[in-house]
C-alpha positions as CSV (number, residue, x, y, z in Angstrom):
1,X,-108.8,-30.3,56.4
2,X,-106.9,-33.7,55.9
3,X,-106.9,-32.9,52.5
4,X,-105.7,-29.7,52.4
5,X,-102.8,-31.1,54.7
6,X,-102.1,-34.3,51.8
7,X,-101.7,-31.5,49.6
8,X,-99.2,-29.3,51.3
9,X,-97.3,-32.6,51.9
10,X,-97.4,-33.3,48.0
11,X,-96.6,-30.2,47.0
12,X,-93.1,-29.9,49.4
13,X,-92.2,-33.0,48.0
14,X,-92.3,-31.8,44.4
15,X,-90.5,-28.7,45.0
16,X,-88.2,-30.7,46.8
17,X,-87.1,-32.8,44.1
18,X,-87.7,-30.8,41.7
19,X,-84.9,-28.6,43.7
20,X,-82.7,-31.8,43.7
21,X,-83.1,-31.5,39.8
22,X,-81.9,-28.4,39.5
23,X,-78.3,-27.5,38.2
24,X,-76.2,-25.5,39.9
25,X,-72.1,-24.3,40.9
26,X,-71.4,-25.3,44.3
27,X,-67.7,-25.4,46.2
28,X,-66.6,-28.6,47.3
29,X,-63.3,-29.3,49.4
30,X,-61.8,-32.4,48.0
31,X,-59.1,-34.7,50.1
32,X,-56.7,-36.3,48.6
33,X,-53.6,-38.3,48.1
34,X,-52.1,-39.7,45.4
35,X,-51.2,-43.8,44.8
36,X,-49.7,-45.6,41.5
37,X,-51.3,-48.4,40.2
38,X,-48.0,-50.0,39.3
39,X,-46.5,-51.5,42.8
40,X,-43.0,-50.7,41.1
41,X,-43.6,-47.5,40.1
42,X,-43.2,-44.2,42.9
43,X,-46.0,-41.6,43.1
44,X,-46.1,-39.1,45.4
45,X,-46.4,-35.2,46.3
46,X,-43.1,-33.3,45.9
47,X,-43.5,-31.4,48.6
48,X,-45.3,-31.9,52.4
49,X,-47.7,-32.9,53.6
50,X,-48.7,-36.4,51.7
51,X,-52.1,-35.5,51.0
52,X,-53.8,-32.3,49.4
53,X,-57.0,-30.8,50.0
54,X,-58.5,-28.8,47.0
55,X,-61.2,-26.1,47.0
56,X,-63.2,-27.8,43.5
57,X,-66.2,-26.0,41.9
58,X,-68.4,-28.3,40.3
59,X,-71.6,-27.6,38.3
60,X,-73.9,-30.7,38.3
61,X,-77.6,-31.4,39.8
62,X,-77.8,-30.6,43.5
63,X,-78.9,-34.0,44.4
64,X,-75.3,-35.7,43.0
65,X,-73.1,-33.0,44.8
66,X,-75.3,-33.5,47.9
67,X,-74.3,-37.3,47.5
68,X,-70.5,-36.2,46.7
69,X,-70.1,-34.3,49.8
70,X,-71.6,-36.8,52.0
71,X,-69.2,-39.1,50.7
72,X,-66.3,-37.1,51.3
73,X,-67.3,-36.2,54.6
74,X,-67.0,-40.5,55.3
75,X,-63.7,-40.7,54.3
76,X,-60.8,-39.2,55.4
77,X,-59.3,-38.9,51.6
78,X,-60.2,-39.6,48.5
79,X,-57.6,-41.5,46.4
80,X,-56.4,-40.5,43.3
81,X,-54.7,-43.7,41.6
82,X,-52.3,-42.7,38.4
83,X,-52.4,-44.6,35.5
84,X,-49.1,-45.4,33.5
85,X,-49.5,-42.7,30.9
86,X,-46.2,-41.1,32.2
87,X,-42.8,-42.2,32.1
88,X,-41.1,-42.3,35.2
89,X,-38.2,-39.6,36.4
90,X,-36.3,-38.0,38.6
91,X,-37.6,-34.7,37.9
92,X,-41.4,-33.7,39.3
93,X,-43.9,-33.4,36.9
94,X,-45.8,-30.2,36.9
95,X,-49.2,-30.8,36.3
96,X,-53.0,-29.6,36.3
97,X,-55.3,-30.2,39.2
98,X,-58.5,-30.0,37.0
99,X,-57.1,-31.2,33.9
100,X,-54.4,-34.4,34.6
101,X,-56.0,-34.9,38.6
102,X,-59.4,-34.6,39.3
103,X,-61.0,-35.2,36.0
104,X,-61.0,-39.0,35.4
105,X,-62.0,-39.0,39.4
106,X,-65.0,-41.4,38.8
107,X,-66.6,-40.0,42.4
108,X,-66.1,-36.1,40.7
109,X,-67.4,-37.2,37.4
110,X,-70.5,-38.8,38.0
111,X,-71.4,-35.7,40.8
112,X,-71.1,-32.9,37.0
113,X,-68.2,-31.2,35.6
114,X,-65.6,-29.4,37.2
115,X,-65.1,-25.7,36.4
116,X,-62.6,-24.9,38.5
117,X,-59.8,-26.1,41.1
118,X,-57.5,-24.7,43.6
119,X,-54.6,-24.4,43.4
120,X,-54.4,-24.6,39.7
121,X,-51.1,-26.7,39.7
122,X,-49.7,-29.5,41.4
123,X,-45.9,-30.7,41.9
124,X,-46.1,-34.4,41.3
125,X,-43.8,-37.1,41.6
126,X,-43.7,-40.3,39.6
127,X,-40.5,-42.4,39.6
128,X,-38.9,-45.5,39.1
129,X,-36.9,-47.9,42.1
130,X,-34.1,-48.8,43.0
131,X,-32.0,-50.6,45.4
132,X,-29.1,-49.6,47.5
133,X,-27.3,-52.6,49.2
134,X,-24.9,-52.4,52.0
135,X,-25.9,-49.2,53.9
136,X,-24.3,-50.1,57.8
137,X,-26.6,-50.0,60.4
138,X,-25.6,-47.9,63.5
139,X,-27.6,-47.8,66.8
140,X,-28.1,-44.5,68.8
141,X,-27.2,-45.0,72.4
142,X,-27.7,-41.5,73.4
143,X,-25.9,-40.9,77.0
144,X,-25.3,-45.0,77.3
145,X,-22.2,-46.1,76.8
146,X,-22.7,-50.0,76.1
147,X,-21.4,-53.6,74.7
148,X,-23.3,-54.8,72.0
149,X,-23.9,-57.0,69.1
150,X,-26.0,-57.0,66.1
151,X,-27.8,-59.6,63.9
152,X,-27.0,-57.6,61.0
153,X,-24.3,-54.9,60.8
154,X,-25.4,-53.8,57.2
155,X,-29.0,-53.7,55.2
156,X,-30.7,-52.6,51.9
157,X,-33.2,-50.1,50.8
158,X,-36.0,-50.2,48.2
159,X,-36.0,-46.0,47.5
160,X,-37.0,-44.0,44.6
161,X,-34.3,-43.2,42.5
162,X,-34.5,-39.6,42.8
163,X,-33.7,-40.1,46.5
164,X,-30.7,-42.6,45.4
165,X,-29.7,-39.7,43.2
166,X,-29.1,-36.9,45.5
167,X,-25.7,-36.4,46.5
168,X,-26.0,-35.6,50.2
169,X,-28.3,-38.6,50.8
170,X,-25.9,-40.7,49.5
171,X,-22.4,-39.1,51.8
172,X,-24.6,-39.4,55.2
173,X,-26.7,-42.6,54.6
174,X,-27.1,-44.8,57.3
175,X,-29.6,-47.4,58.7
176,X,-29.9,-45.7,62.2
177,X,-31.7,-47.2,65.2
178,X,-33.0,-45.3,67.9
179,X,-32.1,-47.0,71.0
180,X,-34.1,-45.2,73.4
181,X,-37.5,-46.5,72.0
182,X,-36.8,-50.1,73.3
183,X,-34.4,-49.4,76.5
184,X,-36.4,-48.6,79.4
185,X,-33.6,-49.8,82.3
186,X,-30.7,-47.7,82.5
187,X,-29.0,-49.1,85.2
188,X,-24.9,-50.3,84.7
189,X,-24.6,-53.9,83.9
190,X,-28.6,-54.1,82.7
191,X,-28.5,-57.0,79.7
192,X,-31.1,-55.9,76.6
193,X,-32.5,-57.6,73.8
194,X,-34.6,-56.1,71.3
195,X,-36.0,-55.9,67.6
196,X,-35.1,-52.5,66.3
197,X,-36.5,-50.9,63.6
198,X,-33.9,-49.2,61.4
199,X,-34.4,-46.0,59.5
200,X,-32.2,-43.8,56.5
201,X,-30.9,-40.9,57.7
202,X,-29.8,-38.3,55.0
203,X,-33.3,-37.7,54.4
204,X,-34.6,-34.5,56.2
205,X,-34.3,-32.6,52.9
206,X,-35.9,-35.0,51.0
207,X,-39.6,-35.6,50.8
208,X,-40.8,-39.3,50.6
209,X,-44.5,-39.9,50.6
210,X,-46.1,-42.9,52.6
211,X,-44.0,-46.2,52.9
212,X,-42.6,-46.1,49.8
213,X,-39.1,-46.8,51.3
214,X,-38.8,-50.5,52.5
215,X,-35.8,-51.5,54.1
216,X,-34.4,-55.3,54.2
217,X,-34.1,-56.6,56.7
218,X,-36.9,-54.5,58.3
219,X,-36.2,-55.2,62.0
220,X,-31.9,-55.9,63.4
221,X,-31.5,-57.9,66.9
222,X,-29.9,-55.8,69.1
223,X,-28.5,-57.2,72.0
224,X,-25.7,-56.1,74.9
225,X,-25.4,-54.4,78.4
226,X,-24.9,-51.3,79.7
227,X,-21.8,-50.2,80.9
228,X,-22.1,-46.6,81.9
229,X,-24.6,-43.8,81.9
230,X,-23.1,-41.0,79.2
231,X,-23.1,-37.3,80.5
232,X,-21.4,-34.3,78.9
233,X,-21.0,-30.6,80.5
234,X,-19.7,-27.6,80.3
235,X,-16.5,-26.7,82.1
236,X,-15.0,-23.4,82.5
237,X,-13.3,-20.9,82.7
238,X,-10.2,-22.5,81.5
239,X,-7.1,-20.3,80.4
240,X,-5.1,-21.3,77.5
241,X,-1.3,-20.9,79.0
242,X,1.9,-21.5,76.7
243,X,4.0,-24.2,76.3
244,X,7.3,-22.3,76.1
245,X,11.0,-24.0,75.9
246,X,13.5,-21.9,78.5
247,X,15.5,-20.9,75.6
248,X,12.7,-19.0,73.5
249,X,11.6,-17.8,77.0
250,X,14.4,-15.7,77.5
251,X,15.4,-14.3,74.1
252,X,11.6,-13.7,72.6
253,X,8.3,-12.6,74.3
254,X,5.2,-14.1,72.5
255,X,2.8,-11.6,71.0
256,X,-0.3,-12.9,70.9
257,X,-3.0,-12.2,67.8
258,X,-6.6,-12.4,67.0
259,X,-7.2,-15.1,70.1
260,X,-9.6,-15.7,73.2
261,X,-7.6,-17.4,76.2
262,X,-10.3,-17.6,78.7
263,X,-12.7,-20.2,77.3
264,X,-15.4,-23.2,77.7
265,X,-15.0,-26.5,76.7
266,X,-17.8,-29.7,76.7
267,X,-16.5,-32.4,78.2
268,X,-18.2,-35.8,77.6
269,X,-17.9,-39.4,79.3
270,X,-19.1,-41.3,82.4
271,X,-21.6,-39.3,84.2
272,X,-20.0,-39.6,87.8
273,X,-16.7,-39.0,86.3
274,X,-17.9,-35.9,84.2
275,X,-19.8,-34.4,87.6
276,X,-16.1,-34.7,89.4
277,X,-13.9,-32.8,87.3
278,X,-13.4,-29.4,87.7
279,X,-12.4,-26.9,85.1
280,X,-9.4,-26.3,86.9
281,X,-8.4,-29.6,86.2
282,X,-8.3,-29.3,82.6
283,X,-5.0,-28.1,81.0
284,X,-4.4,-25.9,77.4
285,X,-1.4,-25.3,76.0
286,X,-0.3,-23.4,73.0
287,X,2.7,-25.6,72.1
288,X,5.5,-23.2,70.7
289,X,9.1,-24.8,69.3
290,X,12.5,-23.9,68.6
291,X,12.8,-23.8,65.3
292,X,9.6,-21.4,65.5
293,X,12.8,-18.8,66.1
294,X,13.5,-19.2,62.4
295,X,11.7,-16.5,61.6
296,X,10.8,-13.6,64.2
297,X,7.7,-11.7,63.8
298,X,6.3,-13.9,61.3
299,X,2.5,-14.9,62.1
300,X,2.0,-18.5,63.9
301,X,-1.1,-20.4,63.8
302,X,-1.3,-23.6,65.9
303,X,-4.1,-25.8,67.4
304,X,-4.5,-25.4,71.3
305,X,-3.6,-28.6,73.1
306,X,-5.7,-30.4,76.3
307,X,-4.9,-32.7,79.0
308,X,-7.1,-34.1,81.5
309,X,-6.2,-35.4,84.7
310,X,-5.0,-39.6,84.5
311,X,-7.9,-40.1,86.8
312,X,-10.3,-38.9,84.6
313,X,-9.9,-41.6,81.7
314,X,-12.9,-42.0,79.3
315,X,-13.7,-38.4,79.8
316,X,-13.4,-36.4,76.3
317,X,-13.3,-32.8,75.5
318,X,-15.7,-32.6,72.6
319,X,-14.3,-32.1,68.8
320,X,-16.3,-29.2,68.0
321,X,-15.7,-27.2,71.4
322,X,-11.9,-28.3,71.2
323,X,-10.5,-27.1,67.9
324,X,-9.4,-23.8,68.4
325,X,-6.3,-22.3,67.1
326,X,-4.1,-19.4,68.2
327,X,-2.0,-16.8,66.1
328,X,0.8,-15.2,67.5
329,X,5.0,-14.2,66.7
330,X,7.8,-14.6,68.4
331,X,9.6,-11.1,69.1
332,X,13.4,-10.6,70.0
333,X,13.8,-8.9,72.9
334,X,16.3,-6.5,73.6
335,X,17.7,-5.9,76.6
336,X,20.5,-3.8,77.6
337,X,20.9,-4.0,81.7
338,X,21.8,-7.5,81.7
339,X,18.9,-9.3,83.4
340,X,17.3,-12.2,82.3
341,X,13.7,-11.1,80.4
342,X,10.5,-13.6,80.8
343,X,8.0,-14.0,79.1
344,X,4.8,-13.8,80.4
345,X,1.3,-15.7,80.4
346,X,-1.6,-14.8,78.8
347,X,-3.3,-14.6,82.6
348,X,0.0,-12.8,83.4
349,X,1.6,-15.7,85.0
350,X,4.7,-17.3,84.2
């Protein structure tokens, strides 16, 4: 019986490695990202995210794939290090996943050959650096309005020339600090001190894979108090009124064109001053001048004017909620009874 048992035992074993011998296509996902072996030279994915994962059919004896896929499943990625055999550039290189990628993979080559990978194609970008000196470092308070000081007002950036390139990186670049990661007290007259770690802005359109941007210094000393807590609001309805000398009043009546006068406005400053004003408060004019008689019944176009109350200084009516411009023409007005004619408001006051 014990035997027979040893020879059941054999036997498994047999087929089993015999099995483990045995050639055969089987899928494999494959993990990667992409490194340059050249510290000075950029490699990286043209588009996110920073790694890829590739569905790879490899033929090969069952026992190596067995032993490719359990090394896969250890580690996160597998790292694909290119070699110096392309120039750098600006542009992407368009390459083949089976054919410039995976096949010099020593992991991929010792588990058989590949017969197939997808996607077929990848976008792949290997670049030169360079640096860009002087970028000014600006610190995001958010709602805080502060004093403060910096250890370094300007920095440089290590980035890959196609990002030093691109024409809209280069009209909004900034080193920008994000105040609110170190600033916990927001009380007035709260003294802070901290290391803040600056990062390029300009880049949401851009793609830049791992660290390959290094800024210098990498940390600025920020240092200062805080004055006042920032808020801004909303205020309306507020009527837009002219702003009408007593001579045009009486011999034109303004026709108005194309133009809301009942409108809302975000006003911005201290928070307990912002709270207390009331849209009532908050005057806009249409300014309109003598010599804007010149010409009767020609069209107008002028900016609409605001005033806030003298108690309500550091308050600001925001840029974008403020511009607004009116059309209108001056008409003669004819009258034949002898009384005095007006000229009335949008709201229908005078």
């Amino acid at each position: 019986m014990r035997s027979a048992s040893v020879v059941v035992v054999i036997t498994l074993l047999i087929w089993f490695v015999a099995d483990q011998g045995v050639m055969t296509d089987e899928p494999v996902s494959v993990p990667v990202i992409f490194t340059s072996q050249n510290p000075e030279i950029y490699v990286g994915l043209a588009q996110p995210p920073a790694q890829r994962e590739y569905k790879v059919t490899i033929r090969g004896r069952r026992r190596r794939i067995t032993e490719l896929k359990a090394q896969l499943a250890a580690r996160d990625t597998l790292e694909i290090r290119m070699d110096e055999s392309r120039a750098p550039r600006s542009e992407p290189y368009q390459l083949s996943v089976r054919e410039d990628l995976l096949r010099n993979v020593r992991d991929l080559r010792i588990a058989g050959s590949i017969l197939k990978a997808t996607p077929e194609e990848e976008t792949l970008r290997i670049d030169s650096y360079v640096e860009i000196d002087d970028i000014p470092v600006r610190v995001e308070f958010g709602d805080l309005k502060v004093s403060r000081t910096l250890s370094d007002k300007t920095v440089s950036a290590r980035v890959p020339s196609f990002v030093a390139s691109n024409e809209t990186f280069r009209s909004q670049l900034e080193a920008v600090i994000n105040a609110s990661d170190y600033i916990t007290e927001r009380t007035p007259g709260f003294a802070f001190e901290f290391q803040g770690k600056p990062a390029l802005s300009g880049l949401s359109k851009l793609f830049v894979a791992g660290n390959a941007i290094q800024i210098t210094p990498p940390n600025v000393t920020v240092s200062g108090k805080i004055e006042t807590l920032q808020a801004v609001e909303s205020k309306g309805p507020i009527t837009i009124r002219w702003s009408i000398p007593d001579q045009v009043q009486q011999e034109f009546r303004v026709v108005a064109e194309d133009a809301e006068f009942i409108i809302y406005v975000d006003v911005s400053g201290p928070r307990e001053r912002v709270a207390a004003l009331e849209a009532n408060q908050i005057r806009a004019f249409v300014d309109i001048f003598a010599r804007d008689t010149n010409e009767p019944g020609t069209t107008i176009t002028r900016e609409v004017r605001y005033f806030l109350p003298i108690d309500f200084a550091g308050c600001r009516i925001s840029e974008e909620t403020a511009k607004r411009q009116v059309r209108f023409r001056l008409e003669p007005i004819a009258t034949t009874d002898g009384t005095t004619p007006t000229t009335a408001e949008p709201d229908g006051e005078s």
